[in-house]
C-alpha positions in Angstrom: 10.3 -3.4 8.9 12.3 -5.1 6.3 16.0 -5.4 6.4 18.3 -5.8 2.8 21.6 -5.5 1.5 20.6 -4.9 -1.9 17.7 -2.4 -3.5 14.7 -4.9 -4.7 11.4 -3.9 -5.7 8.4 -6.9 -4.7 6.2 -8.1 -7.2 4.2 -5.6 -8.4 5.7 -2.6 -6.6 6.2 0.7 -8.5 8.5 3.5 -7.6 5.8 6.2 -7.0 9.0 9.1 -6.0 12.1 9.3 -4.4 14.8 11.3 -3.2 17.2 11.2 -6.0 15.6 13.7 -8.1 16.2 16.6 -5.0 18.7 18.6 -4.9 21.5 18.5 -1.8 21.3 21.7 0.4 23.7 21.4 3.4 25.3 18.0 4.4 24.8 15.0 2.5 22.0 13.0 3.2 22.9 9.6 4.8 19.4 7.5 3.2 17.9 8.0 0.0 14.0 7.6 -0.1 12.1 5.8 -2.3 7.9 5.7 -1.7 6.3 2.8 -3.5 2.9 1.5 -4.0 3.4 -0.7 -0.8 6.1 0.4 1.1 8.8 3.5 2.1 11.6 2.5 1.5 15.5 4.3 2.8 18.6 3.1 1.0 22.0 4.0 2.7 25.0 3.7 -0.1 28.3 3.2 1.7 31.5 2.8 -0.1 31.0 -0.7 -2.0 28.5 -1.2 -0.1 24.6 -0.5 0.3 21.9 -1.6 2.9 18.3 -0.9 2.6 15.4 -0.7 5.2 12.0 -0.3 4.6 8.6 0.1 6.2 5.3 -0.8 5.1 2.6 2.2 5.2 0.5 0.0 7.9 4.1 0.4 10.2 4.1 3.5 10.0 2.3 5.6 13.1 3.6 8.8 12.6 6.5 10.7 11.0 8.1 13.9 12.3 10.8 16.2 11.7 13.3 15.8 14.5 16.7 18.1 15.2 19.6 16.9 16.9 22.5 18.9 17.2 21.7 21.4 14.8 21.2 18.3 11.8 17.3 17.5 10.6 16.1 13.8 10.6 13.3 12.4 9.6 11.6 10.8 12.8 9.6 7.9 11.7 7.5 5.9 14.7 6.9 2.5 14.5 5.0 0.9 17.1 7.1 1.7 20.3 10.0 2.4 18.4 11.1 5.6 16.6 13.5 5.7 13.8 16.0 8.6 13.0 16.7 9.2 9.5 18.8 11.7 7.8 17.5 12.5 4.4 17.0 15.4 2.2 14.5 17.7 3.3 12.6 15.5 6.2 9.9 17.5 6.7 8.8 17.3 3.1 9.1 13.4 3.6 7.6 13.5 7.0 4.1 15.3 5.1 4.8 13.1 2.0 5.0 9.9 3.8 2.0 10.1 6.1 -0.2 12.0 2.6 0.8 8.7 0.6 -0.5 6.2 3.8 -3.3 7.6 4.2 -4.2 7.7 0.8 -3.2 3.8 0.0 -5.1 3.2 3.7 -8.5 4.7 1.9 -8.7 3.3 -1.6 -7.7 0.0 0.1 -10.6 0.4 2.6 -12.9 1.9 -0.6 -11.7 -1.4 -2.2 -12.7 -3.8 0.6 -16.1 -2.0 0.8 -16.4 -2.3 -3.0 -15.4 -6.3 -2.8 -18.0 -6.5 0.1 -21.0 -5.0 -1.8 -20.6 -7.0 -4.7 -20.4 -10.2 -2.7 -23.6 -9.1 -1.2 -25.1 -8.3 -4.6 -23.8 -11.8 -6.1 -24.9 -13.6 -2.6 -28.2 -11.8 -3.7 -28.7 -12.7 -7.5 -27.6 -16.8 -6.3 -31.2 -16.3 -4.0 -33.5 -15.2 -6.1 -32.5 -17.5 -8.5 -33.1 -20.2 -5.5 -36.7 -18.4 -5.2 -37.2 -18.5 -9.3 -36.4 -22.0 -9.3 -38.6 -22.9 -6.1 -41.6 -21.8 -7.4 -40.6 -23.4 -11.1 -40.6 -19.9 -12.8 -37.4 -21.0 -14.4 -36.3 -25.1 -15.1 -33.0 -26.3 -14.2 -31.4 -25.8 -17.2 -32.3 -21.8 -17.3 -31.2 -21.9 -13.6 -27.5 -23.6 -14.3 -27.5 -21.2 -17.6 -27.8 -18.0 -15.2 -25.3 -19.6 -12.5 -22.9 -20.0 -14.7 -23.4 -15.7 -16.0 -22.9 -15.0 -11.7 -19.9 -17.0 -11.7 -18.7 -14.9 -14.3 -19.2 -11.9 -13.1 -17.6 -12.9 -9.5 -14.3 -13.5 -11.8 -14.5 -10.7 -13.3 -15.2 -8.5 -9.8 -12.1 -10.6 -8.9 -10.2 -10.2 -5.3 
């Protein structure tokens, strides 16, 4: 859980939706939300004055909708802690919010997996190169040749 005074995107965060483009039924909502690539993030705008707070997706254990004398909130639970939020339409956000983690929760893990197999297949083509070179199949110079090909396709595969 992040605290702020001011609306700031991180490095490489995109805007994905937010609340802004709703329209207000009923009482006006106290927090905007914004879902990003990395986080959920509610903006409260006083007058001349604004304070954000935000959650990561990983935070997040569940979000509900909650009523409390005869208002909707958006019930967000985080760890041992539960967070009420007044928005537009909570239990549109509660659904939303809990579709987007796990969503960015799988294609990290699909990711990770990816990452791991081509380690593997790398870790793989470095042996039999060992084996080719061993048994003098291929010199030294065709061995550092072909090293140097891996290494470059480890860069590319990137983190």
């Amino acid at each position: 859980m992040f605290w702020s005074l001011s609306f700031q995107l991180l490095q490489g965060e995109e805007i994905i939706t937010d609340s802004a483009k709703q329209a207000i039924k009923g009482f006006k909502p106290t927090y905007s939300v914004y879902l990003t690539n990395k986080r959920v993030i509610f903006l409260f705008e006083g007058i001349k004055s604004t304070l954000t707070q935000s959650f990561t997706y990983a935070e997040i254990t569940d979000a509900t909708l909650a009523r409390r004398l005869l208002i909707n909130y958006l019930c967000l639970h985080i760890a041992d802690r539960k967070f009420f939020l007044h928005t537009t339409a909570p239990s549109y956000w509660a659904t939303t919010i809990l579709n987007m983690k796990n969503n960015l929760l799988a294609s990290q893990a699909e990711q990770l997996s990816k990452e791991r197999m081509n380690e593997g297949k790398l870790r793989e083509l470095n042996h039999m190169l060992a084996e080719l070179r061993h048994y003098d199949i291929l010199s030294d110079d065709e061995v550092e040749v072909k090293k140097k090909k891996i290494g470059a396709l480890r860069s590319d595969a990137g983190p």
